[in-house]
C-alpha positions as CSV (number, residue, x, y, z in Angstrom):
1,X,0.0,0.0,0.0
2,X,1.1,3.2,-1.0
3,X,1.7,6.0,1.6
4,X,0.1,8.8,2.5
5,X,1.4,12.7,2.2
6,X,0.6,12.6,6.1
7,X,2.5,9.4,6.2
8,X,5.7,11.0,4.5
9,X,5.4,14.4,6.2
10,X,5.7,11.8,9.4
11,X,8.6,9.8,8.4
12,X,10.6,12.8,7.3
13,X,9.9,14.8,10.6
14,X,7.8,17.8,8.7
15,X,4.5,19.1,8.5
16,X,2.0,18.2,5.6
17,X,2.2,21.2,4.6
18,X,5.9,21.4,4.0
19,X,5.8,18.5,2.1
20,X,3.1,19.5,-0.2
21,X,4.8,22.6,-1.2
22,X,8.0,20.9,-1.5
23,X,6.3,18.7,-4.1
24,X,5.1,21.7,-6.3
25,X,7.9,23.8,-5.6
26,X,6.9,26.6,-3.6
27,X,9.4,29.8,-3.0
28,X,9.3,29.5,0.4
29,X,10.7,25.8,0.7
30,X,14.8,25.3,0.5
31,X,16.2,23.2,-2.0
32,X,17.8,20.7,0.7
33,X,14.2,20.0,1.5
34,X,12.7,19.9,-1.7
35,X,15.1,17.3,-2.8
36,X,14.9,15.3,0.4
37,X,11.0,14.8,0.0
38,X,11.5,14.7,-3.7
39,X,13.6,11.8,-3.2
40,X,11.9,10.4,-0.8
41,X,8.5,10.0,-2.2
42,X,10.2,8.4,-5.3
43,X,11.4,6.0,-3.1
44,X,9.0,4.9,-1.8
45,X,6.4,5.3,-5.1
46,X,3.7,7.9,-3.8
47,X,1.5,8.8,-6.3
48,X,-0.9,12.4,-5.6
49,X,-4.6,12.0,-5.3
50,X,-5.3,14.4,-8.3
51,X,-9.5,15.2,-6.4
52,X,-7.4,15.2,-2.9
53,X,-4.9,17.8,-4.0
54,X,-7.3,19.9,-6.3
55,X,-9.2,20.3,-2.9
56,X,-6.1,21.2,-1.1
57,X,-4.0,23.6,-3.4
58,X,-7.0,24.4,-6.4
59,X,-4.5,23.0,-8.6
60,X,-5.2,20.2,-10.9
61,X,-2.1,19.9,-12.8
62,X,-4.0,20.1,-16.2
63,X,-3.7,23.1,-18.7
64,X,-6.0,23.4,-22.0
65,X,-4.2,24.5,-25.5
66,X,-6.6,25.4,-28.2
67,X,-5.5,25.6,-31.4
68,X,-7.2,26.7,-34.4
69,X,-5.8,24.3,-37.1
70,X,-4.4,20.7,-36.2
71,X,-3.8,19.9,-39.4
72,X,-1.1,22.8,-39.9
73,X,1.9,22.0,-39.4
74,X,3.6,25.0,-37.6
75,X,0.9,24.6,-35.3
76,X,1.7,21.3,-34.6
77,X,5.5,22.3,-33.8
78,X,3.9,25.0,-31.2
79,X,2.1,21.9,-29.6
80,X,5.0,20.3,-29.2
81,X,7.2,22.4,-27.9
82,X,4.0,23.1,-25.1
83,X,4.1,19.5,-24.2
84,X,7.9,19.3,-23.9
85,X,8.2,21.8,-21.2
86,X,5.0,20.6,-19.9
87,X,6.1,17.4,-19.4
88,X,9.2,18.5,-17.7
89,X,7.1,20.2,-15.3
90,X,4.6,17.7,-14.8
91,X,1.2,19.2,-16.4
92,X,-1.2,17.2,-18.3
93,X,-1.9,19.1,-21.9
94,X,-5.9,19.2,-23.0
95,X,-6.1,19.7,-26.6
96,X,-9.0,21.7,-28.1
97,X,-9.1,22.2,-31.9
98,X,-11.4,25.4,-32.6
99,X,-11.2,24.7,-36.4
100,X,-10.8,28.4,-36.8
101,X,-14.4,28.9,-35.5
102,X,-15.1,31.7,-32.8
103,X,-17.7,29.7,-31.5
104,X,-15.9,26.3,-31.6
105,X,-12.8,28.2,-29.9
106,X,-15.9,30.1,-27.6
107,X,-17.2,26.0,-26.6
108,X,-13.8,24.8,-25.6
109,X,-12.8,27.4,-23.3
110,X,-15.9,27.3,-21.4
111,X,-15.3,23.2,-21.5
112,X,-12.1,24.1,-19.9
113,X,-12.9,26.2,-17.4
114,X,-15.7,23.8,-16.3
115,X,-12.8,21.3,-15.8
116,X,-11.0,23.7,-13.7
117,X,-7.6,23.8,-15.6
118,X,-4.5,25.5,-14.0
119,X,-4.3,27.8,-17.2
120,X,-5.7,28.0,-21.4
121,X,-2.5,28.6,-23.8
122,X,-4.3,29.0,-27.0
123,X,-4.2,30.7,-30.6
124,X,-7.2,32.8,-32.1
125,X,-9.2,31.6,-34.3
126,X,-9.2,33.3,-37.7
127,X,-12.9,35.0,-37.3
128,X,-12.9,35.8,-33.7
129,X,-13.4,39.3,-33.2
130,X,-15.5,39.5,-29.5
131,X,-13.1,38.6,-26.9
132,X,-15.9,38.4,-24.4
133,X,-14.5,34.8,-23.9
134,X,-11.3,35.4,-23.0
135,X,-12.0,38.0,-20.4
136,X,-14.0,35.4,-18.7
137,X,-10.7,33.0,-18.6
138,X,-9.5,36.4,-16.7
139,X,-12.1,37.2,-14.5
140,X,-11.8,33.6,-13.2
141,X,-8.3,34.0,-12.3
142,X,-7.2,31.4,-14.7
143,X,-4.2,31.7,-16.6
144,X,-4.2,32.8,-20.3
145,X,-1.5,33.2,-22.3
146,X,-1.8,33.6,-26.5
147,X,0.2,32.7,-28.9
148,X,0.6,33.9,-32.8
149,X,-2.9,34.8,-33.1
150,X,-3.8,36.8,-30.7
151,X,-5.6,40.1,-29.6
152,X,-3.5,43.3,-28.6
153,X,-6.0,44.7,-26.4
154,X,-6.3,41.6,-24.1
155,X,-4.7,41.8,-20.4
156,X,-2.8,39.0,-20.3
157,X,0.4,37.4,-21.2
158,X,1.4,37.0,-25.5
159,X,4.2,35.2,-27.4
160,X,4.3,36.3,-30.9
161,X,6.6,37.0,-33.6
162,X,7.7,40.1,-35.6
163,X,5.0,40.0,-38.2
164,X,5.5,43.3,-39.4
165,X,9.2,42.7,-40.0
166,X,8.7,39.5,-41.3
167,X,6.6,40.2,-43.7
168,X,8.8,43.6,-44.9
169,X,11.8,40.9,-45.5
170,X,9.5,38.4,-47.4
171,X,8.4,41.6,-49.9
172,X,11.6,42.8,-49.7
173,X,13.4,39.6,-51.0
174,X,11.1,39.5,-54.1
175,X,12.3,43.1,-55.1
176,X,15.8,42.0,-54.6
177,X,14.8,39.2,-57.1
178,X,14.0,41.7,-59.6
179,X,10.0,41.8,-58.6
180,X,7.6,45.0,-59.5
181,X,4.7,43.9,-59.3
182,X,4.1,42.2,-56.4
183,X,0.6,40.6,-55.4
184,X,-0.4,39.8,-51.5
185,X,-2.9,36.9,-50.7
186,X,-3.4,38.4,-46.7
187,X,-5.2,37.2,-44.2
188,X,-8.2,37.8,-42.9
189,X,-9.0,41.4,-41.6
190,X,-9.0,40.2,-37.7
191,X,-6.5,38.7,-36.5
192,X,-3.3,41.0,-35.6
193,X,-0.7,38.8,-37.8
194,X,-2.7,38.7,-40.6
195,X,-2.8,42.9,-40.5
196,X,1.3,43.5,-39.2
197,X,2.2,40.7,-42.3
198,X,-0.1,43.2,-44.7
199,X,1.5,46.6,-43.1
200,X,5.3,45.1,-43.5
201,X,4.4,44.0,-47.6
202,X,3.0,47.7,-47.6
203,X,5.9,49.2,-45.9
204,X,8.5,47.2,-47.7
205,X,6.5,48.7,-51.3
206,X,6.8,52.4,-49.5
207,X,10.7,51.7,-48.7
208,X,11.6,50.4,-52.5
209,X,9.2,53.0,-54.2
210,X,7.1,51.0,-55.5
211,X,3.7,52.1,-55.5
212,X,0.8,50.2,-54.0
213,X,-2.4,48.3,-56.0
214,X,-4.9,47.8,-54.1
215,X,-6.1,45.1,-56.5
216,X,-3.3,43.0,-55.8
217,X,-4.6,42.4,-52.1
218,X,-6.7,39.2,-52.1
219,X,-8.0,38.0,-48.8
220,X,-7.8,34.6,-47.3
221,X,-10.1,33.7,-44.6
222,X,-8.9,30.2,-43.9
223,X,-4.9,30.2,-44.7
224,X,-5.9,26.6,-47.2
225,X,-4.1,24.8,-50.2
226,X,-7.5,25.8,-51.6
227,X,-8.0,29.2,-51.0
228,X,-4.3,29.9,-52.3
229,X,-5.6,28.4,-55.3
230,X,-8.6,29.8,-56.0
231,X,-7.2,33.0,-54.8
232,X,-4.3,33.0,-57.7
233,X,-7.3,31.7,-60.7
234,X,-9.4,34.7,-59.3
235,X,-5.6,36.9,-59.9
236,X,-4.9,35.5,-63.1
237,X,-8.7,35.8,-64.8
238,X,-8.9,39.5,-63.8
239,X,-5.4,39.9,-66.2
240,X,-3.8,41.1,-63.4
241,X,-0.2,41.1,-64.4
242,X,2.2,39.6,-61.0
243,X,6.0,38.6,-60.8
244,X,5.9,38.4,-57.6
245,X,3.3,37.0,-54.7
246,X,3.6,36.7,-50.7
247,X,1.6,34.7,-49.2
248,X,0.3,35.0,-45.3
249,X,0.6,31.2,-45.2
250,X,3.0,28.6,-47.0
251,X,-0.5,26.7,-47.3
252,X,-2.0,29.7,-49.2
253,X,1.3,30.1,-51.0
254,X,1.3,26.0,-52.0
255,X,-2.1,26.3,-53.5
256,X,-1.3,29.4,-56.0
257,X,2.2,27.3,-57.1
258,X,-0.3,24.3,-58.0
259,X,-2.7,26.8,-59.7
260,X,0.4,28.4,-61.7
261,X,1.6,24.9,-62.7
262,X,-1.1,24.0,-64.0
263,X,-1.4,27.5,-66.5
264,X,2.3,26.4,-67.6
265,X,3.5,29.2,-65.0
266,X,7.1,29.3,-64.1
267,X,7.4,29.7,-60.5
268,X,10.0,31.8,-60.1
269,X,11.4,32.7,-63.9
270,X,7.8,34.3,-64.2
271,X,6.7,34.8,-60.7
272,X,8.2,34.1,-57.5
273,X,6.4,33.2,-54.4
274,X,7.2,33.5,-50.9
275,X,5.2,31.9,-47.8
276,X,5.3,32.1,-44.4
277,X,5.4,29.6,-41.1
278,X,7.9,27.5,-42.8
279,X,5.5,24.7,-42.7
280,X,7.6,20.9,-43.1
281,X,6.0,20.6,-46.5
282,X,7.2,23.3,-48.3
283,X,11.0,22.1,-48.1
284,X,9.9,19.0,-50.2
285,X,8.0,20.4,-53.0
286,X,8.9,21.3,-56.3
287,X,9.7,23.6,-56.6
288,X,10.6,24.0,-52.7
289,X,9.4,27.2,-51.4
290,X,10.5,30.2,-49.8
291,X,9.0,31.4,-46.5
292,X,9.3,32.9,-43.4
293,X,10.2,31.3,-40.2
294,X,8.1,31.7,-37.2
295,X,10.3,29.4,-34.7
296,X,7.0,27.0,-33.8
297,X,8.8,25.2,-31.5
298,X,10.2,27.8,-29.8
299,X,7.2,29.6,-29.7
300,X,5.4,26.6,-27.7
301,X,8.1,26.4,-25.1
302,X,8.1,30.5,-24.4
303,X,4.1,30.2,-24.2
304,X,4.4,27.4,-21.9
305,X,7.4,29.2,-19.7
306,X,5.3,32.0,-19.2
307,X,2.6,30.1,-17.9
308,X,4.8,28.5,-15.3
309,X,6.4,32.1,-14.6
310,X,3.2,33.5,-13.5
311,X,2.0,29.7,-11.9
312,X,5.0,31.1,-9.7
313,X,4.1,34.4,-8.9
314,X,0.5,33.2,-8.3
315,X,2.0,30.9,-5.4
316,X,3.5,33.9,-3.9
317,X,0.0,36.0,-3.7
318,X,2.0,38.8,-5.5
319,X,0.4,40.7,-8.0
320,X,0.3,39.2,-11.6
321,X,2.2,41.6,-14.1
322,X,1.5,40.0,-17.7
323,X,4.6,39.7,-20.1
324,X,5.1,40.2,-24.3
325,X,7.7,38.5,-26.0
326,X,8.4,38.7,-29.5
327,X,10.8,36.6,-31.0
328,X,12.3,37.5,-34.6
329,X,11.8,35.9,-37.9
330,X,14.3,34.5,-40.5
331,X,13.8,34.4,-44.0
332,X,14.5,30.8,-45.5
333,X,15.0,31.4,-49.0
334,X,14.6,28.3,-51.7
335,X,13.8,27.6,-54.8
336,X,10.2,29.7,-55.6
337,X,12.5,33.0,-55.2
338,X,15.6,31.8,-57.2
339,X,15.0,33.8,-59.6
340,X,18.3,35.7,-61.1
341,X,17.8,39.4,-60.6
């Protein structure tokens, strides 16, 4: 029979209490005693009573990631890199796929919440605009941290990348390759990458003095294979002329290379294209394309870092201060851009 935390707290000559914190960490506990317990308990193979120490600390170890798109690679990298520090520190991950729905993403969090998880690390969907949701994640003292899509105005901690400067270098390597006339399928009009990838291809225009059409600016509302390529057939039919097209997704960007293959379209001697996410398949098509990199995986581990950082401060009844980081982008560049300028 397995022991009890009273039991061990006993045999170790401390209080229950010490021994609980020492077994989630607590400031206030030395590190002589942490590892004493620590070793201890694995000695003798005590297992926590999840119910018993929800009760006791309102902690149930458990943490809900929603993300928009399962079938997307790069989000699939930000998932693991969550469970890898997850799993270093002992949580259990939830997953909830919002298949860039509002009110699918709206359902899950309130399925979270009902299951009382430690904190929601999640990405936008691409049509929520009401963030009525994710105040109520607030107001119930849960943790909420976003990641790539996400919502300026919300009070709590982001990770995110340099959208705006990632999509000036992605615009700005297709002039260096000799490109005038430079199309951009965007994103839709909510989310805040989709609108700092837009302002960087405008920017990067401005900087070059090149002068910005409008009618060049397509939007895609679900970042798909399909979309890209419907998006390019709508391009080419309104005789449009491109030699040059940067994409808000490698998806979208995948879908207008099929579309130009198939109207005997060089890709890039007539037009070059340039993604972004650095998704796995785009290294292994023909021809392989350019993108942006978005660091996925380190993306998931800085989400999941600053959950535990404020996990901490929580423990400490000090006053949560919410945290940005924004990591930088590098431009991959590969065979859609290799174009000779």
């Amino acid at each position: 029979m397995r022991p009890s935390l009273k039991q061990i707290a006993n045999a170790l000559n401390l209080s229950t209490a010490a021994v609980s914190k020492a077994l989630n960490d607590y400031p206030d506990i030395s590190l002589a005693t942490k590892k004493i317990v620590k070793s201890y308990v694995k000695k003798v193979g005590y297992k926590a009573n999840i119910q018993a120490t929800y009760l006791r600390t309102q902690k149930t170890m458990t943490i809900g990631v929603i993300l928009p798109d399962i079938t997307n690679h790069f989000f699939l990298e930000i998932l693991k890199g969550i469970m890898t520090q997850a799993n270093k520190n002992k949580y259990t991950i939830i997953l909830g796929h919002s298949k860039e729905s509002e009110a699918e993403e709206k359902k899950l969090i309130y399925q979270f919440l009902q299951q009382k998880v430690d904190g929601i690390l999640m990405s936008l969907a691409q049509d929520t605009s009401r963030f009525e949701h994710l105040n109520k994640v607030i107001n119930n003292k849960t943790i909420l941290v976003l990641f790539d899509k996400l919502a300026r105005t919300i009070n709590c901690s982001k990770v995110f990348v340099d959208d705006k400067k990632g999509g000036f270098k992605a615009t700005q390597h297709l002039i260096k390759k000799g490109c005038t006339k430079i199309a951009h399928f965007r994103g839709d009009l909510n989310p805040q990458n989709s609108i700092d990838r837009y302002l960087g291809y405008r920017e990067a225009l401005s900087f070059h003095e090149i002068k910005f059409d409008p009618n060049k600016v397509l939007i895609s509302r679900k970042g798909s294979v399909k979309e890209g390529y419907l998006l390019a057939k709508k391009l080419y039919e309104s005789g449009i002329k491109i030699d040059g097209l940067f994409c808000v997704t490698d998806m979208v960007a995948l879908g207008a290379i099929r579309f130009f293959k198939e109207r005997k379209i060089n890709v890039p001697n007539d037009i070059c294209v340039i993604g972004f996410s650095k998704t796995m398949v785009g290294k292994f098509v023909n021809p392989s394309l350019s993108t942006v990199d978005q660091k996925a995986s380190k993306m998931g581990k800085m989400a999941m870092k600053l959950f535990l950082s404020e996990e901490k401060i929580l423990k400490t009844e000090k006053r949560l201060e919410n945290q940005s980081l924004q990591l930088n982008t590098k431009l991959i560049k590969r065979e859609s851009t290799s174009k000779v300028s």
